[in-house]
C-alpha positions in Angstrom: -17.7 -14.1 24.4 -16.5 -17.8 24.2 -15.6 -17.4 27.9 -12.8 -15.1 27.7 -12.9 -11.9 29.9 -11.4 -9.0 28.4 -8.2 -8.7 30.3 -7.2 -12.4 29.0 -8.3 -12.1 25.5 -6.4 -8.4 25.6 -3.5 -10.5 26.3 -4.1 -13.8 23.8 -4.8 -11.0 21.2 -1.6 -9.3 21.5 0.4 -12.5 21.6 -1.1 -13.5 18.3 0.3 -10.1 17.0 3.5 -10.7 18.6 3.3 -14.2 15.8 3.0 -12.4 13.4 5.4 -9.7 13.9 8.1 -12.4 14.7 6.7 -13.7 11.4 7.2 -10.6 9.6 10.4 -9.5 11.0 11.3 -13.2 9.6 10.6 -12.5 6.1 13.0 -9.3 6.4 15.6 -10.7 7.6 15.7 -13.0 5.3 14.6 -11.7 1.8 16.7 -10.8 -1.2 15.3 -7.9 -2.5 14.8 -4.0 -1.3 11.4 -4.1 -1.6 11.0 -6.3 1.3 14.3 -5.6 3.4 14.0 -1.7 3.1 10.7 -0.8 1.3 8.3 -3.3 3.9 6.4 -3.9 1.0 4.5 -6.9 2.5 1.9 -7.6 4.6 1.9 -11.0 7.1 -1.2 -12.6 8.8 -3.0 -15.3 10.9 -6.0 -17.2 10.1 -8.0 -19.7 12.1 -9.1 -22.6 10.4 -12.5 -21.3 9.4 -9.9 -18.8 7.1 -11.1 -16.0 9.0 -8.4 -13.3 9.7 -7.7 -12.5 13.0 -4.3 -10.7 13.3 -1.5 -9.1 11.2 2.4 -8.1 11.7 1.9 -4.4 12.6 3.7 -2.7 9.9 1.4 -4.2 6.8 0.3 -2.7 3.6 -3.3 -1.4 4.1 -4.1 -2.9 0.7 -2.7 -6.1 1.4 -4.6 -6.4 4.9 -7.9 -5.7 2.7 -7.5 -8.6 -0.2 -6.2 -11.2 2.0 -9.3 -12.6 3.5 -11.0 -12.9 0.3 -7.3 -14.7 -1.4 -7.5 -16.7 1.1 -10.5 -17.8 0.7 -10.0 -18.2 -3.5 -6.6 -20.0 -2.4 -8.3 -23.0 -0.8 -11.4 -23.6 -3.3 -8.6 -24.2 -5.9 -6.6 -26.6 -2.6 -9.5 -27.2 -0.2 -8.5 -28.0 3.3 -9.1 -31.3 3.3 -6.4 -32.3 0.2 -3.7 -30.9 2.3 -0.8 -32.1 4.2 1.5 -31.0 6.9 4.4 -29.0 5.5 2.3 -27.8 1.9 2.8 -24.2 0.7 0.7 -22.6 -1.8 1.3 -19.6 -3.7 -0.3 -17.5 -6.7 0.0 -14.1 -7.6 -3.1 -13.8 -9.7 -3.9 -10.3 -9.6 -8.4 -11.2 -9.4 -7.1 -13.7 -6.3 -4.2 -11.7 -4.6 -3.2 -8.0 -4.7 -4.9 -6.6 -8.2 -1.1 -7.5 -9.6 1.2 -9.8 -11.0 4.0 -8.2 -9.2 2.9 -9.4 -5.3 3.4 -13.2 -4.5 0.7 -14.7 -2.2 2.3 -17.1 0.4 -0.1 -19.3 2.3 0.8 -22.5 5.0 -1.5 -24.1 6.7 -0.5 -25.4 10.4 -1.1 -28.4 12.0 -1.3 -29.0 15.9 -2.3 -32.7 16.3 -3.0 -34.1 12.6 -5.4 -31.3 11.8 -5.2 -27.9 10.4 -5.7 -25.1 13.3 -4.8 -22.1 11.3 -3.2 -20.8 8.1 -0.3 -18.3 7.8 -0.1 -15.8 4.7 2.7 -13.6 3.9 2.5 -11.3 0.5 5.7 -9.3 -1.0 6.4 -7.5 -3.8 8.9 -8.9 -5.4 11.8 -7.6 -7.6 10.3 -9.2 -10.9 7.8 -11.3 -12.6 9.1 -11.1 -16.4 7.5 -9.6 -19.4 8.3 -5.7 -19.6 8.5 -5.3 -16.2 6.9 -3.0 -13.4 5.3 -0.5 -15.4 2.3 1.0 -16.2 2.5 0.7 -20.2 1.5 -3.1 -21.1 -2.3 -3.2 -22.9 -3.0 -6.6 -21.7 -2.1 -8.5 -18.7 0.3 -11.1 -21.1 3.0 -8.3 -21.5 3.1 -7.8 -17.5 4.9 -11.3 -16.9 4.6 -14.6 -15.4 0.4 -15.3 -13.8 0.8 -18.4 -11.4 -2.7 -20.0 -10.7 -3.0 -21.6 -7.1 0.0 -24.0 -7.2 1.9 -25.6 -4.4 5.8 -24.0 -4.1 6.1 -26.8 -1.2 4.4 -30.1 -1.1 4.5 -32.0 2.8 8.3 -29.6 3.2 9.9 -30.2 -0.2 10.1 -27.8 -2.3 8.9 -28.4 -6.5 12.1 -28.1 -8.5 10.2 -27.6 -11.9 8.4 -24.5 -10.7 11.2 -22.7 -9.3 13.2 -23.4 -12.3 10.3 -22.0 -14.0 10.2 -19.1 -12.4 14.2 -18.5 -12.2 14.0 -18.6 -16.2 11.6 -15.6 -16.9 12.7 -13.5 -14.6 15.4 -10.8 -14.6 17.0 -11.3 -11.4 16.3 -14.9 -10.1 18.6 -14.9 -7.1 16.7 -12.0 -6.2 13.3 -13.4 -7.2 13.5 -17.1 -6.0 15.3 -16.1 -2.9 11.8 -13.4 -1.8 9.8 -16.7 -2.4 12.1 -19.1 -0.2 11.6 -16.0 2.3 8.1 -15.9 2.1 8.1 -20.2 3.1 10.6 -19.6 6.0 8.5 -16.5 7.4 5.8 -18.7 7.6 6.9 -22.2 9.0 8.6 -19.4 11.5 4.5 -18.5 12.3 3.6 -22.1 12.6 6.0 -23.0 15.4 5.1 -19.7 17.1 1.2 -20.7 16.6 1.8 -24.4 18.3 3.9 -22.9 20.5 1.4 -20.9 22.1 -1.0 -23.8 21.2 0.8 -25.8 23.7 1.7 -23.5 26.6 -2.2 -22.3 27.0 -3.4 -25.9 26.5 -5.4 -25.6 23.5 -6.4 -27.4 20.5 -7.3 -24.8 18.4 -7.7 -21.0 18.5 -11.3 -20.7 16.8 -13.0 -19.9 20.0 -10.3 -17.3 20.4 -10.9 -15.8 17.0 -14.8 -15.7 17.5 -13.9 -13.6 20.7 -11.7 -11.3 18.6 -13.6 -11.1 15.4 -16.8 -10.3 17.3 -15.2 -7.4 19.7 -13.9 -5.6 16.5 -17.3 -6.1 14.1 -19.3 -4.7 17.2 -16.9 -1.9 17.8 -17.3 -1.0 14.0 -20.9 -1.8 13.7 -21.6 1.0 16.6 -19.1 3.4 15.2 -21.4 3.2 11.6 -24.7 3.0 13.4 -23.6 6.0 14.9 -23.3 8.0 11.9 -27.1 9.1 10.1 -28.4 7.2 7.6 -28.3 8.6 4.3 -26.1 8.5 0.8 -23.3 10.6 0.3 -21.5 11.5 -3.1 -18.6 12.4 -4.2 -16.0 12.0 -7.3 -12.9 13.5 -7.7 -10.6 13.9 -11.3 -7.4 11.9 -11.7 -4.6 11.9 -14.3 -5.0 8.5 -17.4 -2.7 8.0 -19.9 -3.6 11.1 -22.4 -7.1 12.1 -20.6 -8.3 12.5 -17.8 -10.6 10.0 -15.4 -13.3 10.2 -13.5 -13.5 8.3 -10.2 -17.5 8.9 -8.8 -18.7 6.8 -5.5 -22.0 6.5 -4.1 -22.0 6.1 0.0 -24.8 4.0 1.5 -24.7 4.0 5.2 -27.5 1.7 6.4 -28.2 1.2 10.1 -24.6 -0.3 10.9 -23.2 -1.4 7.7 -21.9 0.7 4.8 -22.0 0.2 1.5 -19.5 2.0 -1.9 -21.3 2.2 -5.0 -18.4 3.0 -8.0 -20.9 3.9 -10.8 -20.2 6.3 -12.5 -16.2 5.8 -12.3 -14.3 5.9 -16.1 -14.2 2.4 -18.2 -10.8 0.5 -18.0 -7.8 1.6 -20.1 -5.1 -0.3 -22.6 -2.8 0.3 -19.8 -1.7 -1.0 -16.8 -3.2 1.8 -14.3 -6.6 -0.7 -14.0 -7.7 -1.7 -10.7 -9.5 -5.1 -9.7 -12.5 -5.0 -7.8 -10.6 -6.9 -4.7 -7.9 -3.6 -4.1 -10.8 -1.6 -4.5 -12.7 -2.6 -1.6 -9.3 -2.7 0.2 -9.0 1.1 0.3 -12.9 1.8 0.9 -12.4 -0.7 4.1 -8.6 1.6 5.0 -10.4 4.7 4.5 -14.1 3.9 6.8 -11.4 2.1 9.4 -9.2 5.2 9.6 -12.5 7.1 10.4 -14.2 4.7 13.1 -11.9 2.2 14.8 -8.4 3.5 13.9 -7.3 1.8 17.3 -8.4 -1.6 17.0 -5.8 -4.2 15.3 -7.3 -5.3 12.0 -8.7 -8.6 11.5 -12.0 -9.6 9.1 -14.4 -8.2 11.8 -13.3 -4.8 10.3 -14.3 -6.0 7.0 -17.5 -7.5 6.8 -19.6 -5.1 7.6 -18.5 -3.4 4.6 -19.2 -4.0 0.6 -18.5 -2.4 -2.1 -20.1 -2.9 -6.0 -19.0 -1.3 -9.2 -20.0 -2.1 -12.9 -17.7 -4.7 -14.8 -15.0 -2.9 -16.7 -14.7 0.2 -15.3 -11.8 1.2 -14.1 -12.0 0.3 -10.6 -13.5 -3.6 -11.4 -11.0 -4.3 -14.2 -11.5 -7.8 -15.4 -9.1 -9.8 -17.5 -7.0 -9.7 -19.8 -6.5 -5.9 -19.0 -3.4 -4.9 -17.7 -3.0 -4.3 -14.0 0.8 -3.4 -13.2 0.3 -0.2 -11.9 -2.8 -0.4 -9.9 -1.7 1.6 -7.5 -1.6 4.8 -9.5 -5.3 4.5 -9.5 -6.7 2.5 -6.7 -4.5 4.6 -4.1 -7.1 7.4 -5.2 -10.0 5.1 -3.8 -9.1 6.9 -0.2 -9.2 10.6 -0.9 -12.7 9.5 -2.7 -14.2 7.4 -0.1 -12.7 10.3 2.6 -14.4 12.9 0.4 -18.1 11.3 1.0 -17.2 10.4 5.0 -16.2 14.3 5.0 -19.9 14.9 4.4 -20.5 12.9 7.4 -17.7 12.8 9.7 -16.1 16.3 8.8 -13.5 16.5 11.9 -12.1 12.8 11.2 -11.5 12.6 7.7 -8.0 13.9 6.4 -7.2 16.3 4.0 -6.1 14.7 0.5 -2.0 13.9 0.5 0.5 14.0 -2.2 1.1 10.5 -2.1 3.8 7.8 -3.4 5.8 7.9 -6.5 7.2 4.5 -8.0 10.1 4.3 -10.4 10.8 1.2 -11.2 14.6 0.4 -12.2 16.0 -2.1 -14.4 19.3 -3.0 -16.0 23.1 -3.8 -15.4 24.9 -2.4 -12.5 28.5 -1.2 -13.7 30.0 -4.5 -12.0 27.9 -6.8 -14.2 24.9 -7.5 -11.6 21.3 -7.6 -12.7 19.5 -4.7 -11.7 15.5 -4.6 -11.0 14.4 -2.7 -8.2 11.7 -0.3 -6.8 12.7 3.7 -5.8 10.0 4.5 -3.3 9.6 8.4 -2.8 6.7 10.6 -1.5 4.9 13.9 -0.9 3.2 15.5 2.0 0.6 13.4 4.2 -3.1 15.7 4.1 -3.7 17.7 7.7 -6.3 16.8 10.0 -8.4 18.8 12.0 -5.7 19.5 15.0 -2.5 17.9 13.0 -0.3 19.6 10.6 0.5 16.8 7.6 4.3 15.5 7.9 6.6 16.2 5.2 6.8 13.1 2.2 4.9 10.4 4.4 3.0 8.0 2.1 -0.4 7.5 2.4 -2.9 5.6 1.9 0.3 2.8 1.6 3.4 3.1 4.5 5.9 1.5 2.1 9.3 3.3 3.8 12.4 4.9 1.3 15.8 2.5 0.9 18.3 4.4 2.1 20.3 6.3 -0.6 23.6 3.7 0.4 21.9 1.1 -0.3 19.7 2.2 -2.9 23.5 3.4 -4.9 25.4 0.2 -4.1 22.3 -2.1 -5.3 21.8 -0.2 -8.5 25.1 1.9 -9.5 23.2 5.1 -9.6 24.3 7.7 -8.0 21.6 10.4 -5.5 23.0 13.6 -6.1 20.5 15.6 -4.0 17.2 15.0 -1.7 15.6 17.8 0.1 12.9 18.8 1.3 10.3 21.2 -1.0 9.8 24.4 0.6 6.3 25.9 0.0 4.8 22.8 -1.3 2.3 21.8 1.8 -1.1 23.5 0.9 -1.8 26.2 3.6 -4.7 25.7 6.1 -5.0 26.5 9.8 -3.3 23.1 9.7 -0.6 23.1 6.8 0.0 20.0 4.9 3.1 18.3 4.9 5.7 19.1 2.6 7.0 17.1 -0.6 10.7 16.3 -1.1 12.9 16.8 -4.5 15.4 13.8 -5.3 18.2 13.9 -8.3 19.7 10.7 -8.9 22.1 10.1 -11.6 22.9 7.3 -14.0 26.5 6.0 -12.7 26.0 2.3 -14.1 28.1 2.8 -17.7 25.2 1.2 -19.3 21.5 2.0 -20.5 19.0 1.5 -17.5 14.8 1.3 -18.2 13.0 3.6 -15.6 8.7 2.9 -15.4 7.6 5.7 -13.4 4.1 4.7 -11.5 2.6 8.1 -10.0 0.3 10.8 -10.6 -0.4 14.3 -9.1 1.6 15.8 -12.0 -2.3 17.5 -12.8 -4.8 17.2 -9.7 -3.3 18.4 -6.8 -3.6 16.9 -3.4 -7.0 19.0 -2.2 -7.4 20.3 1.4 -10.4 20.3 3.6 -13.0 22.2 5.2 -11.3 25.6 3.7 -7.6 24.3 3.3 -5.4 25.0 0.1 -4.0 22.3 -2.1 -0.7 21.1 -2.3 1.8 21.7 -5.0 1.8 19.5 -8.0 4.6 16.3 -8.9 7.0 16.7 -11.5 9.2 13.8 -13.0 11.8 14.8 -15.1 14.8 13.6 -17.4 17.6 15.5 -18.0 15.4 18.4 -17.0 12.8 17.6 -19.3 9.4 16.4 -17.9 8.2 13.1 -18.6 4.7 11.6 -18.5 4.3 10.0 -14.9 3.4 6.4 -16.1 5.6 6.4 -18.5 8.7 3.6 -19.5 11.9 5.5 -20.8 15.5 4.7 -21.5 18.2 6.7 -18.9 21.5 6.3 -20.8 25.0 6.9 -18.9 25.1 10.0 -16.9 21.2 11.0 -17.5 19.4 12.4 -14.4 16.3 11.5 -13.0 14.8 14.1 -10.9 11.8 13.2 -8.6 9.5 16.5 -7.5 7.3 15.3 -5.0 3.9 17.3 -4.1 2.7 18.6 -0.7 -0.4 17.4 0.9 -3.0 19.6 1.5 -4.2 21.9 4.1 -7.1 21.1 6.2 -8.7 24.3 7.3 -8.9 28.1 6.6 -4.9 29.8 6.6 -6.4 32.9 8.1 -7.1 31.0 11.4 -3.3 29.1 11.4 -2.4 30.7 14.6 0.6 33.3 13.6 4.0 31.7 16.3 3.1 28.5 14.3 3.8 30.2 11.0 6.3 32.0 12.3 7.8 28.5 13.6 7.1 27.4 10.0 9.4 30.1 8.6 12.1 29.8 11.2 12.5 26.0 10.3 12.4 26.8 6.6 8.6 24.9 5.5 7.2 27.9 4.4 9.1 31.3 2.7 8.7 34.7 4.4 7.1 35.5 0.5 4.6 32.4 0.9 3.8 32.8 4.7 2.8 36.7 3.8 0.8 36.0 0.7 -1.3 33.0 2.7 -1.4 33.6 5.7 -0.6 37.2 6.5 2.4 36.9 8.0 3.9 40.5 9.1 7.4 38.9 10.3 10.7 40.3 7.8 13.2 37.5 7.9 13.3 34.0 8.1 15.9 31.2 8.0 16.0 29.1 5.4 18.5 25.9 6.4 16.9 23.4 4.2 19.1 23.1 0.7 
């Protein structure tokens, strides 16, 4: 245990965290865009020197958390240690070395404490553009999705490369926006190398390897036990998912071997000419979420909760998409890696695992804002979280990601549109003995005076979110224009005073309805979830009125 008893390294551990929260409330307060200021799409994270991660801000991206250690690693074979200098940043947002997309920016510092390098700090955001067509799901190969940066260095010894930003600022739609996430992303993290000295200084060490081999060794055994625990065996399961004109088939194998575990994907659909592919790296991301969630949900994350997991799949299916197929909207796909991977645990860990959820829905903005301002942002909107065994799901939480909604002020003063109406979707939460949460509808009209391009990036509009153990599903997603449905991965045109309308589906149940315990469905139809119609028909509800005060 490096000589650390548990009460001290409690304490260094949480400090560490406190570094990187300070590091990610940083990079808000200081970004350009909504998807970092109001979305928290980003994820920020310490590593010692041997690049091994040992903590992250608390409110990070799951499938951020899960690619970093191995970008990290990538990062410095391209700049190995020993070639770099105090005050160098290095960035790339190679989708098969960061995030599975162009669209996230990799941010990584190393910091020194006495003429050598102790640690690294990594930030990732999504930022507002990269070029080409844009955030969508509708490019064939990877050249249409926009500007690929290999491993290059933003900052070399603290200045800044004029050519690549200028670079950058001329394919892009909105470079204040743009350039001034990536001057975020380098203060965030010379903010994390102060703190990381700092702390260096005050407890009198040189380095904090002996500290990470503490950490990284009390979370691997903690997960090691929790999967030793389970029986040995292999578990299967494969669930159907919406493409671009067919349907796909997402099939995984689960090995569990004495205290390791490991996803098989054969089996899965080949890759598509469109941007719904998934690397291999985001993958193994939600595989790691989804076993976490079910073992060690308590213990921060670091690569100890990693390792002991690996994941294969052949080459070009749709979940190990190699170049130059299109990536953009990986999401669409590999957010579906959870509800498979926590289909196979069901089989194993029945009470843990959660029921599937109606998850995000992307639309992806671009134009000219009535006053003349670029326009290219991110709408984040969401559907019921799945029930667990004791929990009812809560109304349009996003899962597996916890990217947060902009507020519709800021959302209509940063784009000129206009929300006319957001609610919450009566009956859509599957019914169980423990109901899953509700989805939302959202009507949002084109104020701007000029033509805007939406990209919507979600599913669900076929395959509802499934419950569990004898739960219902949720209801479906609709997107629609002018009242006309549109294909969910789809790029359209909104011209002056269209309306978008976003119908977000419910999560589903987890759980027989005819055991729901009746004053909780009575509690549901008082508060206006469910409809005295639906809370009869599901669950045999006998009451005659019920208040509605929803709109």
């Amino acid at each position: 245990m490096s000589g650390y008893d548990p009460v001290s390294l409690g304490i260094i551990w949480d400090r560490l965290i406190a570094i990187t929260d300070e590091t990610l409330s940083s990079l808000v307060r200081t970004s350009f865009s909504t998807n970092v200021r109001e979305s928290y799409d980003l994820s920020c994270m310490l590593f010692d020197s041997k690049m091994r991660s040992i903590a992250q801000g608390t409110y990070s991206v799951p499938s951020f958390t899960g690619t970093a250690p191995n970008t990290v690693r990538l990062m410095l074979e391209k700049h190995p240690p020993h070639t770099l200098r105090d005050g160098d940043v290095l960035a790339t947002n190679d989708p098969w070395i960061g995030t599975g997309h162009l669209y996230d920016i990799n941010v990584l510092r190393p910091i020194f404490h006495r003429g050598r390098i102790v640690a690294y700090s990594l930030s990732i955001t999504h930022l507002p553009d990269i070029g080409g067509l844009g955030f969508s799901a509708t490019a064939r190969q990877i050249y249409e999705e926009g500007l690929r940066l290999p491993v290059v260095k933003l900052v070399e010894q603290g200045r800044p490369n004029p050519l690549l930003f200028e670079l950058i600022g001329l394919n892009v739609r909105v470079p204040e926006q743009t350039l001034g996430d990536f001057h975020a992303n380098i203060a965030c993290n010379e903010v994390a190398a102060r703190l990381l000295v700092e702390f260096l200084e005050e407890h009198g060490l040189t380095d904090i390897d002996a500290v990470a081999d503490a950490i990284v060794a009390n979370s691997e055994k903690a997960l090691r036990t929790a999967i030793a625990a389970m029986p040995d065996g292999t578990y299967h399961h494969a669930i159907d998912v919406e493409g671009g004109e067919d349907s796909l088939r997402l099939a995984i194998k689960l090995e569990v071997i004495g205290d390791r575990i490991h996803a098989d994907f054969t089996g899965t659909s080949p890759v598509l000419n469109m941007g719904i592919n998934v690397p291999i790296g985001y993958t193994k991301a939600f595989v790691v979420y989804a076993v976490k969630c079910v073992t060690t949900p308590a213990i921060p994350n670091n690569i100890g909760c990693v390792t002991p997991i690996t994941v294969s799949a052949p080459d070009n299916c749709i979940l190990n998409a190699l170049p130059p197929y299109p990536t953009g909207g990986r999401h669409v796909i590999g957010h579906f890696v959870n509800p498979l991977t926590m289909g196979a645990l069901a089989q194993i860990v029945p009470d843990k695992v959660q029921a599937e959820s109606g998850m995000m829905s992307l639309v992806n903005i671009q134009g000219r804002h009535r006053d003349g301002r670029g326009v290219s942002s991110i709408y984040f909107s969401s559907g019921g979280f799945g029930a667990l065994k004791g929990i009812d799901g809560l109304p349009t939480m996003p899962s597996p990601s916890n990217m947060t909604g902009t507020p519709v002020e800021v959302w209509e003063d940063i784009t000129g549109m206009t929300v006319r109406r957001k609610a919450l979707r009566v009956d859509s939460g599957g019914p169980g003995e423990f109901r899953g949460g509700l989805g939302q509808e959202i009507e949002m009209v084109n104020d701007t005076g000029n033509e805007l391009t939406i990209s919507c990036l979600s599913g669900r509009t076929q395959f509802a979110a499934q419950g569990l153990a004898g739960g219902a599903a949720g209801a479906l997603r609709a997107c629609l224009i002018n009242g006309e449905a549109v294909h969910p991965k789809g790029r359209y045109f909104l011209k002056p005073g269209d309306v978008l309308t976003l119908v977000e589906p419910g999560g589903g149940g987890f759980g027989s309805a005819a055991r729901r315990a009746p004053e909780r469905v009575a509690e549901d139809v008082r508060e206006g979830f469910v409809t005295v119609e639906a809370a009869r028909r599901d669950y045999g509800f006998t009451g005659s009125t019920g208040r509605v005060p929803h709109p």
